[in-house]
C-alpha positions in Angstrom: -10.0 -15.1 -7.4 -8.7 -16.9 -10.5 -5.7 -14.4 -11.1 -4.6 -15.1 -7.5 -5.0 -19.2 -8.7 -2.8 -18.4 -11.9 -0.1 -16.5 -9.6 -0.1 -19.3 -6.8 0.1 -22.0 -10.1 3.0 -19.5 -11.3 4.6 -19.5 -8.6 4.9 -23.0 -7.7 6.1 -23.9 -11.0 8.6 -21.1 -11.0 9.8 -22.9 -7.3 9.8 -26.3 -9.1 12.2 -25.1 -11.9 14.7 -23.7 -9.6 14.9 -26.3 -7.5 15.3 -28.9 -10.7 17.9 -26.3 -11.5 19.8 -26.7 -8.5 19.7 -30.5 -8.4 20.4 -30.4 -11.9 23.9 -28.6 -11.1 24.9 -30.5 -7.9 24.3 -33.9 -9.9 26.7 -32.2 -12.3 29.3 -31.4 -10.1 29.5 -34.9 -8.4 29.7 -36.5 -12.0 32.3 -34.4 -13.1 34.3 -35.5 -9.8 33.7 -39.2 -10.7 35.6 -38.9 -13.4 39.2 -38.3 -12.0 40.2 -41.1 -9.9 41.4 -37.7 -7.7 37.4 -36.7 -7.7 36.2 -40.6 -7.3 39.2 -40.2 -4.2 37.3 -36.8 -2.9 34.0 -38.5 -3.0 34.8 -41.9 -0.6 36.9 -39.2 1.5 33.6 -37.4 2.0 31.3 -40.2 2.9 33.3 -42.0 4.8 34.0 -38.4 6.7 38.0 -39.6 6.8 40.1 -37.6 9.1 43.2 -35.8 7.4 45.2 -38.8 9.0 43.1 -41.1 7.4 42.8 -39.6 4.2 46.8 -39.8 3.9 46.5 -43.3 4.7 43.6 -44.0 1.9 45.9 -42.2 -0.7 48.9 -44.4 -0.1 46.7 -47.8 -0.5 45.5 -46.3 -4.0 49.0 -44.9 -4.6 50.3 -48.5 -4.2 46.9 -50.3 -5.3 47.5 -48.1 -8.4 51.8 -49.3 -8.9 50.5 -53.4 -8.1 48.4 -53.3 -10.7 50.5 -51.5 -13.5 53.3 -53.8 -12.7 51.1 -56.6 -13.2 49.7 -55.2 -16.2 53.1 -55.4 -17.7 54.1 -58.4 -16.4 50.6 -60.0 -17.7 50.9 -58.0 -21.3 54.5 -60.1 -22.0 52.5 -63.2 -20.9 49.3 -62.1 -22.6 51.6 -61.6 -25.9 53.4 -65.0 -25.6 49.5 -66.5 -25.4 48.4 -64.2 -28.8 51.5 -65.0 -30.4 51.3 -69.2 -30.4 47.6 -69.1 -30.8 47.6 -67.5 -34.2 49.9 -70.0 -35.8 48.5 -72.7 -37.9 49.1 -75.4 -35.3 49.3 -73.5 -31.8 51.0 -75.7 -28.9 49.1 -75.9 -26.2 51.7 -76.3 -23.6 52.8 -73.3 -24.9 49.4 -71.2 -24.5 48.2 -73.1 -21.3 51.6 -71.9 -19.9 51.2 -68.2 -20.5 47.7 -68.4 -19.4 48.7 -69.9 -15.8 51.6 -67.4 -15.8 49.2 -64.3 -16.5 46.3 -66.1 -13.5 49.4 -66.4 -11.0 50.4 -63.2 -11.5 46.7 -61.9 -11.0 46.6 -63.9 -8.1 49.8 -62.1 -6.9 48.3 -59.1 -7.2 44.9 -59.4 -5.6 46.9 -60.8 -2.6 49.4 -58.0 -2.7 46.3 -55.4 -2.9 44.0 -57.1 0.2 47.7 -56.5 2.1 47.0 -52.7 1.4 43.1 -52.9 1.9 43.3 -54.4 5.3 46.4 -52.1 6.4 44.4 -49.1 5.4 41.0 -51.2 7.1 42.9 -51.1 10.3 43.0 -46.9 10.4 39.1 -46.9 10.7 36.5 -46.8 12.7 34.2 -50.3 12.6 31.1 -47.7 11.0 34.1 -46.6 8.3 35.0 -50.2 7.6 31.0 -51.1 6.7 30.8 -47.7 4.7 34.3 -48.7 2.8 33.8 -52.3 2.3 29.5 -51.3 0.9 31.1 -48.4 -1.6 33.2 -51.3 -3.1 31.3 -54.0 -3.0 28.4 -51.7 -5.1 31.3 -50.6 -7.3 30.2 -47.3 -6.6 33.5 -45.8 -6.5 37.1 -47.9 -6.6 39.7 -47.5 -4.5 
């Protein structure tokens, strides 16, 4: 009767381990996808269940989410530069490094405005059960667009 307990006990961890195992390599896999912004793409595609229509339209709003904010990167960075240029001088003018600061927030404002334009043209290809799924995996910053 014991020997049948050590088995059953045996057998049960043995059952245990694989299964930690397998959850252990499907966690893997979906980490290793959130690291590409192709995987992190892969991943919303998937649990928003996008149809191949959709999913085109969902890689043009990141394609163009992705060119909005590079341009404003630059157009910031020469702003940005302007700002850490005056302020390490021994007397920094402030006109001069309130200026490049309103110049970098307008164009940030630019851009956020430029990028709900995409968000809400690709909002329009899905369903209303889509639109909560989208608008909850952003708003958790689970995955960006």
């Amino acid at each position: 009767m014991r020997l049948k307990a050590v088995w059953v006990v045996l057998a049960a961890s043995v059952c245990f381990n694989v299964f930690f195992a397998i959850g252990f390599l499907r966690a893997r896999a979906v980490i290793r996808k959130m690291e590409t912004p192709e995987g992190r793409a892969e991943i919303v595609a998937e649990r928003l269940s996008l149809s191949p229509q959709q999913r085109l339209q969902y890689d043009a709003m990141r394609s163009a989410i992705n060119a909005i904010l590079a341009a404003n990167r630059k157009i910031n960075g020469a702003h940005m530069n302007t700002f850490w240029s005056e302020v390490i001088r021994d007397h920094p003018d402030s006109a001069i490094l309130s200026s490049a600061i309103e110049a970098a927030l307008e164009g940030q404002k630019a851009a956020r405005v430029q990028m709900a334009e995409q968000v809400k043209h690709f909002m329009t290809a899905l369903t209303p059960a889509q639109r909560e799924a989208f608008v909850h995996i952003v708003r958790q910053r689970d995955l960006a667009p």
